[in-house]
Phi, psi and omega in degrees: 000129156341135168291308165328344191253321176269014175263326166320294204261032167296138150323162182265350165203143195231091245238118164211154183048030219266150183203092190271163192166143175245172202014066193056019185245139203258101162294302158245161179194146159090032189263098159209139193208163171224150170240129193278139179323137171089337187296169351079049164282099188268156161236118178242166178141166201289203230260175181068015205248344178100019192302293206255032151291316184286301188294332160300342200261339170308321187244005124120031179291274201257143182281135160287152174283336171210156177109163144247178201231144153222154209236094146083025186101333194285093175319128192255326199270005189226353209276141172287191192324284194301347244234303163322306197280305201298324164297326186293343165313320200272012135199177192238166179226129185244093181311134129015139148076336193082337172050058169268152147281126182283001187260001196220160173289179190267343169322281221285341142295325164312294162335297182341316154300314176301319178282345191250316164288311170294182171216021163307138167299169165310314170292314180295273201347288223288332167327317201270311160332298160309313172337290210294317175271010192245335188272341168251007150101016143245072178268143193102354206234343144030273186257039164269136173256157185331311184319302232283324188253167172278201189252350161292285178291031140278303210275334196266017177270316189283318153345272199296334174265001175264327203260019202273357169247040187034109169266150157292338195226140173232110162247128178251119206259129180026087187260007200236017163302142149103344186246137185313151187304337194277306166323335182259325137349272182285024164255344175303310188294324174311332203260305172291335159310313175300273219316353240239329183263329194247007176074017196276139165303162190198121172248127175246124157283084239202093156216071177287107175320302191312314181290316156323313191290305201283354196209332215278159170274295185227177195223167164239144200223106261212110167232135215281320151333288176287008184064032176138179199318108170262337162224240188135092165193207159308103180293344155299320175282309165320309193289330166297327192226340170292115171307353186279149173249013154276281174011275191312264194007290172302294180256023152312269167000127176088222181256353211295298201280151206244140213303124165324144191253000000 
């Protein structure tokens, strides 16, 4: 096989050895795992386990202390500077909260990627811009500011600006915190539309049962003692067939988790 042929059939994120972690003190370590193109992935576990320690080092907010992070065969944790910003293209990110600017519309939040990356006029920005929020179910909503909307259209406004350079991979942070069950229902479904339409990998941060059960293909499972994976698949099969009593725990609890077999 080719090496091009093997960087083709490379995963779409690729984990290995990774030990993360701040001013020398190691939150997690010895973390690997891969996500297949196209795939629905979560990392999940309670609160403190390190979920959004991982999800910084993925994207390159914070350097691992050891390990890599690869993008499609491509090293991202080894890549220099330029190399890195032409990789950081290839995907988007939907912060908590949505993380808008409140001085600005949610177009001209949309933009905002365009403007950092692109060499577009103003107008293809605004253009592109309108696109993206009419594809998460706010066409109309254009010159509205953040104050202005609820927190459900604040998450699909951060959506849309993660998608405005069409990425291949969307990690998405805890995106249904905060918002009431039906809202968060239909951004699961907002979630499966994209990929369903535009093919995107979706790594989601998360660790809300409904949403795990509804949508995730597989999942990691993040424990804050052991410093990193206890588990790994289908959260319908864990929760069903695993003996670890963390597992049960975790996706067990509530009403949710689906019946012992």
């Amino acid at each position: 096989m080719s090496t091009d042929a093997a960087i083709n059939d490379a995963p779409a994120i690729e984990v290995r050895n990774l030990v993360c972690g701040y001013d020398g003190q190691t939150i997690l370590k010895d973390v690997n795992f891969s996500v297949r193109s196209g795939e629905i992935f979560f990392v999940i576990g309670g609160s403190g386990c390190g979920k959004s320690t991982l999800l910084r080092n993925l994207i390159g907010i914070r350097t691992p202390m050891a390990g890599t992070v690869k993008f499609s065969g491509e090293s991202f944790t080894d890549a220099r500077t330029e190399r890195r910003r032409e990789l950081l293209k290839s995907f988007g990110v939907l912060y908590q909260g949505g993380a808008l600017w409140t001085s600005l519309t949610l177009r001209q939040n949309v933009e905002l990627p365009l403007e950092e990356y692109t060499a577009l006029s103003r107008r293809e920005r605004e253009e592109i811009a309108t696109l993206k929020l009419a594809q998460v179910g706010l066409a109309g909503s254009e010159d509205y500011y953040p104050a202005e909307i609820s927190g459900g259209m604040k998450k699909r406004a951060g959506l849309a600006r993660a998608l405005a350079l069409d990425p291949a991979i969307l990690f998405l942070d805890e995106p249904s915190a905060g918002l009431d069950p039906i809202t968060s229902r239909r951004l699961d479904e907002l979630v499966l539309e994209i990929r369903q339409m535009l093919g995107t990998t979706m790594v989601v941060v998360s660790h809300e049962l409904a949403s795990i059960f509804s949508i995730a293909d597989r999942v990691v499972l993040l424990d804050r003692d052991e410093q990193g994976i206890i588990a790994e698949g289908n959260p319908r099969a864990l929760a069903t067939t695993s003996r670890d009593p963390r597992v049960q725990e975790f996706l067990r609890r509530g009403d949710l988790a689906p019946e012992a077999k």
